[in-house]
Backbone and ligand atoms as CSV (ligand in chain L), in Angstrom:
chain,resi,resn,atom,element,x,y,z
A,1,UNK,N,N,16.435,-40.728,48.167
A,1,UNK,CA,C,17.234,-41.820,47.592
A,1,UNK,C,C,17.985,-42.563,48.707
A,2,UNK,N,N,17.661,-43.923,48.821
A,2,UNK,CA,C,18.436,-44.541,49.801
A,2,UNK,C,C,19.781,-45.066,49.241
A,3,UNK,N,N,20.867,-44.592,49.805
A,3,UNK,CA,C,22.349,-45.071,49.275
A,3,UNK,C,C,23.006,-45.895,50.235
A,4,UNK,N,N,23.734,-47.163,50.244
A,4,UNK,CA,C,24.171,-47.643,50.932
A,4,UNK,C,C,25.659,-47.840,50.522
A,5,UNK,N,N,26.551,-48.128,51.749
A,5,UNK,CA,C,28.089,-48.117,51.294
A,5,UNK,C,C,28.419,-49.463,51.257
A,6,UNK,N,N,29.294,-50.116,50.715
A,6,UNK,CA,C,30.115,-51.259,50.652
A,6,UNK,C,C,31.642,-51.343,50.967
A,7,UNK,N,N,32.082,-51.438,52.605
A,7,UNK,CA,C,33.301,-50.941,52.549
A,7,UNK,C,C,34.447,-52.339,52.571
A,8,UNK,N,N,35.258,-51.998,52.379
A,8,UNK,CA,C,36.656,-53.396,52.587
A,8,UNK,C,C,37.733,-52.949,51.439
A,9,UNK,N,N,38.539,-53.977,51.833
A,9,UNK,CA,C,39.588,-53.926,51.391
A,9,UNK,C,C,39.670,-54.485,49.532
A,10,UNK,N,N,39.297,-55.263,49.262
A,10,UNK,CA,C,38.968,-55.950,47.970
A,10,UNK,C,C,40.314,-55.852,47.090
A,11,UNK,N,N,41.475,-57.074,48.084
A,11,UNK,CA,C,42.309,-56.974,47.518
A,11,UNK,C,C,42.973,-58.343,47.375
A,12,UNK,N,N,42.253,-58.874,45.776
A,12,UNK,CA,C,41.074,-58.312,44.830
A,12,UNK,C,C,40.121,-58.734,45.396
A,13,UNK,N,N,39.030,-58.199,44.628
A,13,UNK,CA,C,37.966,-58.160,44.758
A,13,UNK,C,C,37.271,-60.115,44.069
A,14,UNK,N,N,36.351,-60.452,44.906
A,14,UNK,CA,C,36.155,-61.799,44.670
A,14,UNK,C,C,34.490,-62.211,44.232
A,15,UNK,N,N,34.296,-62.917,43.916
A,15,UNK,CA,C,32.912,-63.724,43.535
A,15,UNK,C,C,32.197,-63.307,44.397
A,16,UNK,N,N,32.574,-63.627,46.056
A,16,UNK,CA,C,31.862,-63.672,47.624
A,16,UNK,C,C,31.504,-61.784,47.299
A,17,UNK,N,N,32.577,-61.239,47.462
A,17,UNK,CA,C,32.107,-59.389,47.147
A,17,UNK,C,C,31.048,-59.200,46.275
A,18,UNK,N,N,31.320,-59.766,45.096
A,18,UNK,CA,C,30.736,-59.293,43.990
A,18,UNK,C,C,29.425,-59.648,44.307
A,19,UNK,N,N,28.569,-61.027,44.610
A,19,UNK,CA,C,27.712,-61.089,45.033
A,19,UNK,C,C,27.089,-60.028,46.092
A,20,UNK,N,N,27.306,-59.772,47.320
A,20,UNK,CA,C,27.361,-59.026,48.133
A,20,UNK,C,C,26.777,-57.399,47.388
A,21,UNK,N,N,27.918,-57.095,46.462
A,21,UNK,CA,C,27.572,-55.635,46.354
A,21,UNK,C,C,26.332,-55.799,45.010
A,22,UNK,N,N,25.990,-57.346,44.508
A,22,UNK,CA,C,25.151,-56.849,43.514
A,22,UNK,C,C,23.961,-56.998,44.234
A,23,UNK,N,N,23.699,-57.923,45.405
A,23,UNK,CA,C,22.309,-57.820,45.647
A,23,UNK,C,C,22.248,-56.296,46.768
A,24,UNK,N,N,22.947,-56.079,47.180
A,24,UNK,CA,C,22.828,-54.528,47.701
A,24,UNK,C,C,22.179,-53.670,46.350
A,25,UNK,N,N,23.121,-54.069,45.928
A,25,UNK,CA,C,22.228,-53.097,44.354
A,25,UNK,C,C,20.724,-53.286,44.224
A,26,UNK,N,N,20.080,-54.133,44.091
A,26,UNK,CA,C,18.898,-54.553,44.390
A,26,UNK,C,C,17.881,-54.264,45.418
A,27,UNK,N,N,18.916,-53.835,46.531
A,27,UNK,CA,C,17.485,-53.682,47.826
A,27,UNK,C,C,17.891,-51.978,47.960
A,28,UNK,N,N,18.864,-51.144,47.458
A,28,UNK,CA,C,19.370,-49.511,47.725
A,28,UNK,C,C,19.152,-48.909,46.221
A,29,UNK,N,N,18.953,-47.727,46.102
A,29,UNK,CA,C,18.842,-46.783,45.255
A,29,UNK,C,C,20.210,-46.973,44.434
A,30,UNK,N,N,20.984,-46.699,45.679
A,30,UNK,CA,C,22.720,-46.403,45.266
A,30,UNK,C,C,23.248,-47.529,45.915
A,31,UNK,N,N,24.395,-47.860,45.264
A,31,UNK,CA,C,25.545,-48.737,46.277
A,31,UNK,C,C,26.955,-47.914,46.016
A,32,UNK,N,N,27.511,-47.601,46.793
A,32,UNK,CA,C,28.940,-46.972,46.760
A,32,UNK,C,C,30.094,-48.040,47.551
A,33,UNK,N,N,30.724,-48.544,46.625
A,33,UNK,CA,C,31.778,-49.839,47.170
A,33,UNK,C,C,32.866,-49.163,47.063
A,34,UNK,N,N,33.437,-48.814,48.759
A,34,UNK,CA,C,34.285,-48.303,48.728
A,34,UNK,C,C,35.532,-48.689,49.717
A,35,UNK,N,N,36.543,-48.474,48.237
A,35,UNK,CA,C,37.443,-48.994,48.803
A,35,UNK,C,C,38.610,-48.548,49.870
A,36,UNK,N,N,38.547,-49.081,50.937
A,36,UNK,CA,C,39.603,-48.406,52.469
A,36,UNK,C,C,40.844,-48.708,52.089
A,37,UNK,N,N,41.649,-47.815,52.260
A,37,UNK,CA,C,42.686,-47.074,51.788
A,37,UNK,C,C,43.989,-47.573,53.436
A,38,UNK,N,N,43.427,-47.628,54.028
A,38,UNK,CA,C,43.666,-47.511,55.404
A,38,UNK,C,C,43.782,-49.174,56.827
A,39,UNK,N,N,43.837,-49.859,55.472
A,39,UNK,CA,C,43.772,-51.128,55.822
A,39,UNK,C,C,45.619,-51.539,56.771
A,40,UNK,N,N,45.036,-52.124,57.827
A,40,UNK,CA,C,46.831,-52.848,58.096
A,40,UNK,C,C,47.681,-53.892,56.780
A,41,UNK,N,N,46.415,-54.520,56.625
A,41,UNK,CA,C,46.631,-55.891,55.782
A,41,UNK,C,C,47.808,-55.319,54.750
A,42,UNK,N,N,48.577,-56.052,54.521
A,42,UNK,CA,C,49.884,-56.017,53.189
A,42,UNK,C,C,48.649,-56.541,52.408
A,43,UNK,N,N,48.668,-55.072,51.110
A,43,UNK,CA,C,47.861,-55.190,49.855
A,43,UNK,C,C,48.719,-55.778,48.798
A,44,UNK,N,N,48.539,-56.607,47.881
A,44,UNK,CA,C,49.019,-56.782,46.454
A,44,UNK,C,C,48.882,-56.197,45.690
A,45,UNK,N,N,47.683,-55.378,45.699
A,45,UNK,CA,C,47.107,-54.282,44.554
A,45,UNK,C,C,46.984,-53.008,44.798
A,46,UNK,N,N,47.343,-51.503,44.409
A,46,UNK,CA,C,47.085,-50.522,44.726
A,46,UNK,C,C,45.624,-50.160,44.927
A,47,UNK,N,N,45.625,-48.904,45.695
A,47,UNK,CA,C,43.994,-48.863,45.881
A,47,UNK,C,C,43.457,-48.805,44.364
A,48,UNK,N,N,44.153,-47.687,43.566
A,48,UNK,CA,C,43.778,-47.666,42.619
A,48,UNK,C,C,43.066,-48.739,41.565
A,49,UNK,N,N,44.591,-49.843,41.299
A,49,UNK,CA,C,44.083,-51.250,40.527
A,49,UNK,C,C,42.613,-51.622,41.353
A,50,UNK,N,N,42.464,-51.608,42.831
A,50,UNK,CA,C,41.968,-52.299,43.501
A,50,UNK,C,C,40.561,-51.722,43.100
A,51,UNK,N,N,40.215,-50.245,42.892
A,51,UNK,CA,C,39.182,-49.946,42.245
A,51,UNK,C,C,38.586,-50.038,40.928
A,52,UNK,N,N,39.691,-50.007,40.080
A,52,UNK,CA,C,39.328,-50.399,38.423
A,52,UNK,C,C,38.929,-51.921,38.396
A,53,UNK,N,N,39.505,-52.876,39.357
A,53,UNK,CA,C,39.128,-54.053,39.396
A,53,UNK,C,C,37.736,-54.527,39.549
A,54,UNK,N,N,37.497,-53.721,40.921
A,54,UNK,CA,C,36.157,-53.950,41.273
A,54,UNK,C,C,35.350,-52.802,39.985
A,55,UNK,N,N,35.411,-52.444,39.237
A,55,UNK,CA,C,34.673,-51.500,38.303
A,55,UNK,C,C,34.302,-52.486,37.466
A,56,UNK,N,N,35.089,-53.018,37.244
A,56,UNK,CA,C,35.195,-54.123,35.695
A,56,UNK,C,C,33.850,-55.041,35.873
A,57,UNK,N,N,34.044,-55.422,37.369
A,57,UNK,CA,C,33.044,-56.189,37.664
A,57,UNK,C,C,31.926,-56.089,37.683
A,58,UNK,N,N,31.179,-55.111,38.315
A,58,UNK,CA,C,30.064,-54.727,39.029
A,58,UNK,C,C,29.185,-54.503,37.221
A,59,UNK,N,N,27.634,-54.812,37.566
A,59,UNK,CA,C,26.567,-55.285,36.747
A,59,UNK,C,C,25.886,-54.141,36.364
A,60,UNK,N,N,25.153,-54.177,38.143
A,60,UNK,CA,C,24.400,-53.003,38.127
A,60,UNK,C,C,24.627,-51.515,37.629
A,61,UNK,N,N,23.857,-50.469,37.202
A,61,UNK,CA,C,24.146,-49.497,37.135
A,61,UNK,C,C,23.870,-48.941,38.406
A,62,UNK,N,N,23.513,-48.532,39.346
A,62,UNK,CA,C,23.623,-48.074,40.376
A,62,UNK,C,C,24.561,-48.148,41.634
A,63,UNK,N,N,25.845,-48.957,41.180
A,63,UNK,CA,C,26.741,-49.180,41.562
A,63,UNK,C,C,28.039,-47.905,41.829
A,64,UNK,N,N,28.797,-47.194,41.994
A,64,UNK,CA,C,29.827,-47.022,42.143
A,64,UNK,C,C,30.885,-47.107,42.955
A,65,UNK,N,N,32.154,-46.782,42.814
A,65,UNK,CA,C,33.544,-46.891,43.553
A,65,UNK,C,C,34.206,-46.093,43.991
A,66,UNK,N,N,34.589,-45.910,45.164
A,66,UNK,CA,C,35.282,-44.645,45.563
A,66,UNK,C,C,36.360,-44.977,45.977
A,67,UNK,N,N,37.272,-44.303,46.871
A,67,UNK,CA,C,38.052,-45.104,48.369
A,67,UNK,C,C,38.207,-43.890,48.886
A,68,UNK,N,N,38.446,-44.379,50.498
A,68,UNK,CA,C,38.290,-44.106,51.059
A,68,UNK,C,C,39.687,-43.912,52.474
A,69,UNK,N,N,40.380,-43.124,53.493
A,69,UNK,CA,C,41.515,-43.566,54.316
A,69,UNK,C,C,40.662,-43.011,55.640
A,70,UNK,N,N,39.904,-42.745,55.539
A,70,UNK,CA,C,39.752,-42.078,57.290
A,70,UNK,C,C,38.319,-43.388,57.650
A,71,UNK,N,N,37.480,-42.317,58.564
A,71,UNK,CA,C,36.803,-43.329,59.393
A,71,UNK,C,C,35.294,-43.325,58.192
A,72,UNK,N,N,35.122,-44.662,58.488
A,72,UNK,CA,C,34.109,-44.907,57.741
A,72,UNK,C,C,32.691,-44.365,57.777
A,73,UNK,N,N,32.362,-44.130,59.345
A,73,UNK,CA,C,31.473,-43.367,59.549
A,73,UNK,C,C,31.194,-41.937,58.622
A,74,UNK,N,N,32.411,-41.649,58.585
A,74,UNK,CA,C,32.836,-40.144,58.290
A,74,UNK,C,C,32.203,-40.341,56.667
A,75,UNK,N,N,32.360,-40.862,55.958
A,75,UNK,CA,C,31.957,-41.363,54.641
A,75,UNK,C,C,30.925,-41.237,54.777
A,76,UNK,N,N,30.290,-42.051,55.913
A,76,UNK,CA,C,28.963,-42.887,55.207
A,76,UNK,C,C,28.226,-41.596,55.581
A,77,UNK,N,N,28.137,-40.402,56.373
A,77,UNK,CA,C,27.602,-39.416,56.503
A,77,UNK,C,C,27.513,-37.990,55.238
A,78,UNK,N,N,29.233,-38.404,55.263
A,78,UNK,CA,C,29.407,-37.129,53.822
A,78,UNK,C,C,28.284,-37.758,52.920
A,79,UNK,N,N,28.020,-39.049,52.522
A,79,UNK,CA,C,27.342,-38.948,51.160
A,79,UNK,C,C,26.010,-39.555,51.919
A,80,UNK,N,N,25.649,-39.534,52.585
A,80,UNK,CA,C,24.266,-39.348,53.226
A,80,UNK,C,C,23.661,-40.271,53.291
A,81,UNK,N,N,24.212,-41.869,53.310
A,81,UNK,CA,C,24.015,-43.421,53.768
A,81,UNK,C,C,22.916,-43.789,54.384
A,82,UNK,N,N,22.392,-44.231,54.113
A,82,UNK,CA,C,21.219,-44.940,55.618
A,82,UNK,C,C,21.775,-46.790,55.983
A,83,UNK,N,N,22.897,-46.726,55.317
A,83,UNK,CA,C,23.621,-48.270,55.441
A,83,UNK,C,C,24.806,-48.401,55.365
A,84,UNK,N,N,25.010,-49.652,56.200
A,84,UNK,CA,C,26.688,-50.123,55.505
A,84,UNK,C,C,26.165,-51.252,55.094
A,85,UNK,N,N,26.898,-51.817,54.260
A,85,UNK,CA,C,26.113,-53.441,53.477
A,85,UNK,C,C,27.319,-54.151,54.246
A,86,UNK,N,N,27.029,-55.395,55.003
A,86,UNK,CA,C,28.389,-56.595,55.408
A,86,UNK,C,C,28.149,-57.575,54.847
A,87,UNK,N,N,28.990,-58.233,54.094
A,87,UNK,CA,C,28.589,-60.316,53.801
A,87,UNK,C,C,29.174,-60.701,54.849
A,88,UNK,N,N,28.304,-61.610,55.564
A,88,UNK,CA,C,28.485,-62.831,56.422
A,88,UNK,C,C,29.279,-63.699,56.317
A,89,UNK,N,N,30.003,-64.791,56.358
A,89,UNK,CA,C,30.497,-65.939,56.005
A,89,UNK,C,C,30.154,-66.553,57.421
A,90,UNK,N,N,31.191,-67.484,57.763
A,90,UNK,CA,C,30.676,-68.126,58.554
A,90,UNK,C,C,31.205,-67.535,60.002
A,91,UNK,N,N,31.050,-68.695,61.013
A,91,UNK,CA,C,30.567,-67.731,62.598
A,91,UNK,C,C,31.815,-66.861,62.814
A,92,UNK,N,N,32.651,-67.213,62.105
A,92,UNK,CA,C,34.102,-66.571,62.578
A,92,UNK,C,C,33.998,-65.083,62.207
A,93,UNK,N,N,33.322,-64.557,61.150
A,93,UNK,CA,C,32.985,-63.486,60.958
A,93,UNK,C,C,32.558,-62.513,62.220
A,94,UNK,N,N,31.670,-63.043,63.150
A,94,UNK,CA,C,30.592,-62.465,63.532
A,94,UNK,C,C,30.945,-61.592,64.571
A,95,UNK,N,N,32.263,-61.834,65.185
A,95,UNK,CA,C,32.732,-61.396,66.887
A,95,UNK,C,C,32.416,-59.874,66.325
A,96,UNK,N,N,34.216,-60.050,65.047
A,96,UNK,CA,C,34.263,-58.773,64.667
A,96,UNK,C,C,33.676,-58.025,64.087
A,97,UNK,N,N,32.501,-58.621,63.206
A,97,UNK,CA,C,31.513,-57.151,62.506
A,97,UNK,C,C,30.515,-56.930,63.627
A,98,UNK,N,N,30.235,-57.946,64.694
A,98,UNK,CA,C,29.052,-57.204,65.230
A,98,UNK,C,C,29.768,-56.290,66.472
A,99,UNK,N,N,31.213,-56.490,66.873
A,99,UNK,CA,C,31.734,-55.243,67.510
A,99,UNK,C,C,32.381,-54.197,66.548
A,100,UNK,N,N,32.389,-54.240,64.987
A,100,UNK,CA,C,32.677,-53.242,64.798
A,100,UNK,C,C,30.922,-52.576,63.904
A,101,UNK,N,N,30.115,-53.105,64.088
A,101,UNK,CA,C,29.006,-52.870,63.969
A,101,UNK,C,C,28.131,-52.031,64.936
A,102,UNK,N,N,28.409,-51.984,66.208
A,102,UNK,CA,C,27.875,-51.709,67.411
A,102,UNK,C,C,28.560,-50.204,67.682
A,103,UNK,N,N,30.017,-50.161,67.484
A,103,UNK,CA,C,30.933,-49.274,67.514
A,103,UNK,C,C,30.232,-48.172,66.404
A,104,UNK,N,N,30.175,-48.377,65.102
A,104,UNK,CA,C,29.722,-47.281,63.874
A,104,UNK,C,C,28.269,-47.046,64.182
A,105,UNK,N,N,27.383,-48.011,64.861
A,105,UNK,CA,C,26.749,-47.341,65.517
A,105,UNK,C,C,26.291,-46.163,66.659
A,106,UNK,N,N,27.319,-46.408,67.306
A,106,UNK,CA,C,27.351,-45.889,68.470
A,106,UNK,C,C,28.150,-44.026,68.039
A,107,UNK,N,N,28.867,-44.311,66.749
A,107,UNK,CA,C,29.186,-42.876,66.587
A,107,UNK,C,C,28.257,-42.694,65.535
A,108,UNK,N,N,27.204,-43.122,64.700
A,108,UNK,CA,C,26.607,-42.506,63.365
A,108,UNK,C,C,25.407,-43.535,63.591
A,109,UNK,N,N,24.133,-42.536,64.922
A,109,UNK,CA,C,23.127,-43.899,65.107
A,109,UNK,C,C,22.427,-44.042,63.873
A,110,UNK,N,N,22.394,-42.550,63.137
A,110,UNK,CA,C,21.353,-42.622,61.852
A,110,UNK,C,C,21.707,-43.912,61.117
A,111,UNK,N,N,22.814,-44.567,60.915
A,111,UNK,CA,C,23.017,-45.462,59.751
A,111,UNK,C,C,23.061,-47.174,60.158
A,112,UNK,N,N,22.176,-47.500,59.613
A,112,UNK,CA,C,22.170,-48.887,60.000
A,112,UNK,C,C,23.179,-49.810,59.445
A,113,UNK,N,N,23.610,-50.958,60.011
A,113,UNK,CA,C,24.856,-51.921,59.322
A,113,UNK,C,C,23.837,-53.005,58.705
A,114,UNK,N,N,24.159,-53.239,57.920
A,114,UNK,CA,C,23.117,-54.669,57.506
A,114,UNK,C,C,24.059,-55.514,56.653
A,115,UNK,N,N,23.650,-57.060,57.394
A,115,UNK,CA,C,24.353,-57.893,56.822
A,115,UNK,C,C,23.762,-58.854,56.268
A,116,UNK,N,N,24.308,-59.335,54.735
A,116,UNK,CA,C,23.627,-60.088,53.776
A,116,UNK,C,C,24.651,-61.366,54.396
A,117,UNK,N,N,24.000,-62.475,53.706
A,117,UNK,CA,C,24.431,-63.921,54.104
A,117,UNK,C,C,25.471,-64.133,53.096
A,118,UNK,N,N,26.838,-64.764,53.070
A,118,UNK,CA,C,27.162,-65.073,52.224
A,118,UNK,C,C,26.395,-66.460,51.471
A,119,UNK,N,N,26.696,-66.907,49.992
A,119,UNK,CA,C,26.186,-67.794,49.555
A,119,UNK,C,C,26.967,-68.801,49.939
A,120,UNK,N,N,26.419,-70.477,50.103
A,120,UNK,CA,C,26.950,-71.025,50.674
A,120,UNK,C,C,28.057,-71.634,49.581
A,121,UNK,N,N,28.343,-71.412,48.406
A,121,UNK,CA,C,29.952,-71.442,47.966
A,121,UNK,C,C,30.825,-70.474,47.888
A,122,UNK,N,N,30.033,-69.282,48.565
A,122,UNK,CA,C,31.175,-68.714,48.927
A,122,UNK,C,C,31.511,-68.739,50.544
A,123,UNK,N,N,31.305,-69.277,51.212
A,123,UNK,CA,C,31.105,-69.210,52.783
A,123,UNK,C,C,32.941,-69.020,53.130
A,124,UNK,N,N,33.583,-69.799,52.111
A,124,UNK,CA,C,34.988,-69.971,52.540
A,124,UNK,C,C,36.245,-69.180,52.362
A,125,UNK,N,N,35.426,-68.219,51.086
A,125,UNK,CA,C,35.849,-67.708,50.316
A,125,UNK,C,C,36.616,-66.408,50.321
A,126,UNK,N,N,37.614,-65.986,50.659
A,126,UNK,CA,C,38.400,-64.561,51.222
A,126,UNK,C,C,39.639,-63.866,49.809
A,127,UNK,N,N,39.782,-62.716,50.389
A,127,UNK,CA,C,40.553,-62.313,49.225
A,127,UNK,C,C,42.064,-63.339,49.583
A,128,UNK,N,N,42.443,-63.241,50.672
A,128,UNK,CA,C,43.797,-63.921,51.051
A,128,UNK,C,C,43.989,-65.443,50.546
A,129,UNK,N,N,43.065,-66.120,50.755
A,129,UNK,CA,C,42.693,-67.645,50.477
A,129,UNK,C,C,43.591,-67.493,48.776
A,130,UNK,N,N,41.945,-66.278,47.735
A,130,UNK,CA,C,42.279,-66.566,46.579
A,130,UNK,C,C,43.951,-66.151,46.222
A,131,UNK,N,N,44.653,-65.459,46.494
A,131,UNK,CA,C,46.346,-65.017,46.845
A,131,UNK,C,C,47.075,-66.266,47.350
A,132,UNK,N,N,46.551,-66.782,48.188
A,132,UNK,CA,C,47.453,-67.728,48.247
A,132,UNK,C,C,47.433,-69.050,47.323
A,133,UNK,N,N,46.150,-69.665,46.976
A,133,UNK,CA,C,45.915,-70.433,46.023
A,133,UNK,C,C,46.392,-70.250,45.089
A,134,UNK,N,N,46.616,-68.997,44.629
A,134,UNK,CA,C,46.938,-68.560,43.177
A,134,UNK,C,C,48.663,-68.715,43.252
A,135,UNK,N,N,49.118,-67.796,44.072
A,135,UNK,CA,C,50.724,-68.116,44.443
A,135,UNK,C,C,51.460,-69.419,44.282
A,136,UNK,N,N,50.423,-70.582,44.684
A,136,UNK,CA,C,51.185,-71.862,44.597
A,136,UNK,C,C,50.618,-72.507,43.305
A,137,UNK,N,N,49.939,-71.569,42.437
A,137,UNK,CA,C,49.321,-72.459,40.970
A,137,UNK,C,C,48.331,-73.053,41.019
A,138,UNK,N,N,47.289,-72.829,42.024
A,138,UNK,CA,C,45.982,-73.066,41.928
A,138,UNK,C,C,45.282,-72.541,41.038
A,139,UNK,N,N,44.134,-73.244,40.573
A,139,UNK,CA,C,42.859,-72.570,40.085
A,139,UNK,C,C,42.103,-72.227,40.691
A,140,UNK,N,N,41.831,-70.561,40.275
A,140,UNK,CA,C,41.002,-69.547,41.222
A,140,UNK,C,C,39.836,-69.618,40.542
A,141,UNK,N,N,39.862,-69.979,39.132
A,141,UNK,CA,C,38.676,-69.196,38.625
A,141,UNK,C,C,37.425,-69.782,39.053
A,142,UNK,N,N,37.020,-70.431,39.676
A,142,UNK,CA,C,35.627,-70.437,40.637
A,142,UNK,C,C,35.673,-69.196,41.510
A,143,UNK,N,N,36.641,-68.859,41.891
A,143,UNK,CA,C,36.564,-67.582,42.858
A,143,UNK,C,C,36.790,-66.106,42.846
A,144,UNK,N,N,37.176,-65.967,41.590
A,144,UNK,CA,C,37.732,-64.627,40.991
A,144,UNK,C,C,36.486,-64.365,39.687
A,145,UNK,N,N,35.904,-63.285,39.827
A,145,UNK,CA,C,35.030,-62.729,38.512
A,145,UNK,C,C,36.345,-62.925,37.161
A,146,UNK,N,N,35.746,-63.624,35.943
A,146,UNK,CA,C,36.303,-63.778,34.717
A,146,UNK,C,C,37.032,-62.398,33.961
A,147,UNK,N,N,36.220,-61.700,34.410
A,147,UNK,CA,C,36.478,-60.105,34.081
A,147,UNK,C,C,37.940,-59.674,34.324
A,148,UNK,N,N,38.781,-59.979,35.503
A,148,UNK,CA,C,39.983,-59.563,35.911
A,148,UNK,C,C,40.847,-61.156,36.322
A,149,UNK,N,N,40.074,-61.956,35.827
A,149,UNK,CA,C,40.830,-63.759,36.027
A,149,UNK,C,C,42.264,-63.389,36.106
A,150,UNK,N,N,42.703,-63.119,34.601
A,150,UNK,CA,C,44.264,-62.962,34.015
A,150,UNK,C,C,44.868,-61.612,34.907
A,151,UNK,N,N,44.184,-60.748,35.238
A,151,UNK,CA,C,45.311,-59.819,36.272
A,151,UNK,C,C,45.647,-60.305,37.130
A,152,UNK,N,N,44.559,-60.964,37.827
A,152,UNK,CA,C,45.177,-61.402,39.144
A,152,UNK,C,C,45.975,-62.365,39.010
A,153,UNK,N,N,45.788,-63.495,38.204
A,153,UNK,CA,C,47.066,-64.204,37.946
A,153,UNK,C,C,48.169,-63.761,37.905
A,154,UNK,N,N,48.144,-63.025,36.656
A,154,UNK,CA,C,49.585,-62.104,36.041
A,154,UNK,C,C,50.235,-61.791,37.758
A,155,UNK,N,N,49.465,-60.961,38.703
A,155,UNK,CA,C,49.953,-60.300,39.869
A,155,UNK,C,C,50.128,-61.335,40.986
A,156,UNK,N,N,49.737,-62.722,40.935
A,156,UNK,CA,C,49.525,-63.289,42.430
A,156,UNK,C,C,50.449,-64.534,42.096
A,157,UNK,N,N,50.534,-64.817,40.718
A,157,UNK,CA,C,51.169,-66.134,40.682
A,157,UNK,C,C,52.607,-66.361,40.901
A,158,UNK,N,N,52.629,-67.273,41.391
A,158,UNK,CA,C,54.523,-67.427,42.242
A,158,UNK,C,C,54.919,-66.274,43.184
A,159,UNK,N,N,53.865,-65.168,43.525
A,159,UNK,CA,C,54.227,-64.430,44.204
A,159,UNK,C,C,54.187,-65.144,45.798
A,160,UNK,N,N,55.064,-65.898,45.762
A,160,UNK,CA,C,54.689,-66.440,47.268
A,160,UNK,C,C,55.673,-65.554,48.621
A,161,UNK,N,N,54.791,-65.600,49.680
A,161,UNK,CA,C,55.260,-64.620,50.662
A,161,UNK,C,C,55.749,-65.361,51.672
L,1,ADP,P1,P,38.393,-60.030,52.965
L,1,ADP,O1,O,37.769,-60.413,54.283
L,1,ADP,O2,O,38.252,-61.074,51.909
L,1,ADP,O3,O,39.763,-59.394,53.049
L,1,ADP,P2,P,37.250,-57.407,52.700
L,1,ADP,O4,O,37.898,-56.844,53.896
L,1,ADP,O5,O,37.544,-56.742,51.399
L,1,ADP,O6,O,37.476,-58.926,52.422
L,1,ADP,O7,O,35.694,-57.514,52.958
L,1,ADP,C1,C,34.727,-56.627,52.543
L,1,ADP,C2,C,33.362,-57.147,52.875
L,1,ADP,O8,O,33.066,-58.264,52.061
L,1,ADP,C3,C,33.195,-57.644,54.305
L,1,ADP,O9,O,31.887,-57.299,54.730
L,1,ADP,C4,C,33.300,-59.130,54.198
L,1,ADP,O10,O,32.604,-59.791,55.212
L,1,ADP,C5,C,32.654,-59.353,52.843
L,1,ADP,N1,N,33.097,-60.572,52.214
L,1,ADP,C6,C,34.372,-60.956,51.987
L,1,ADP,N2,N,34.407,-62.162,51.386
L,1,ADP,C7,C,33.104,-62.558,51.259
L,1,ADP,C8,C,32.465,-63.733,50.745
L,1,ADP,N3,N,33.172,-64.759,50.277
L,1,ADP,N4,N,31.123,-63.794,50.758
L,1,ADP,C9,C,30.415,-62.769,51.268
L,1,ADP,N5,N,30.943,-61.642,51.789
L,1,ADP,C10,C,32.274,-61.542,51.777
């Protein structure tokens, strides 16, 4: 069984992800989207919410959610990975996944990183963006799955930082 991981922060979880982890679903046996625990970033959402969120979403059945605080490698070995899944966006992406791509290589050669393209409406598209849009009374819902629209509102709106 080929299982691949889906790691980040997904806080929340967005359209750009959701895409991402469903066509992983499609090319892996398994997808395990898991959520890092261990992030610097100031979260809005507990890991917890941050996993029921992304649950709500996801299509596939071969999908699940975990999280995760230590090294990712360390994961992707316990449950016996032959992948990490990355979405692309645009070039600004690239410094840092392909040095932190090279790096999880270099400690776990068995597991390959593979990166899907983002779609090109989501190219722009980040969890922070949708947080801040939302904070000043934007409309997210092009960018937020319908499934958890109203939480994240309820949690992001006027929350300005
Ligand atoms: P963010 O960068 O929004 O904080 P995460 O750290 O949760 O997101 O990212 C998890 C993974 O999802 C990363 O591989 C990231 O490149 C990817 N990703 C994030 N946003 C998008 C998007 N709009 N389209 C495709 N992939 C995305």
């Amino acid at each position: 069984m080929k299982i691949a991981v889906c790691p980040g922060s997904f806080d929340p979880v967005t359209l750009g992800h959701i895409d991402i982890i469903e066509r992983a679903a499609e090319l892996f046996d398994k997808v395990i989207v898991v959520v890092m625990s261990n992030s610097t970033k100031h979260a809005v959402f507990s890991v917890d919410e941050r996993v029921q969120l992304v649950r709500r979403c996801v299509k596939h059945n071969n999908i699940e959610v975990d999280t995760y605080s230590g090294l990712l490698v360390d994961y992707a070995k316990q449950k016996n990975a032959v992948a990490i899944v990355k979405g692309l966006r645009a070039m600004s992406d690239f410094d840092y996944e392909f040095q932190q791509a090279l790096t999880n290589k270099s400690l776990l050669p068995q597991v390959e990183t593979v990166f899907l393209t983002a779609k090109g409406e989501n190219m722009f598209l980040s969890s922070s963006m949708v947080k801040e849009v939302c904070s000043l009374g934007g409309d997210i819902s092009r960018f937020v799955p319908n499934e958890i629209l109203e939480d994240v509102i309820k949690r992001c709106k006027g929350d300005i930082k």
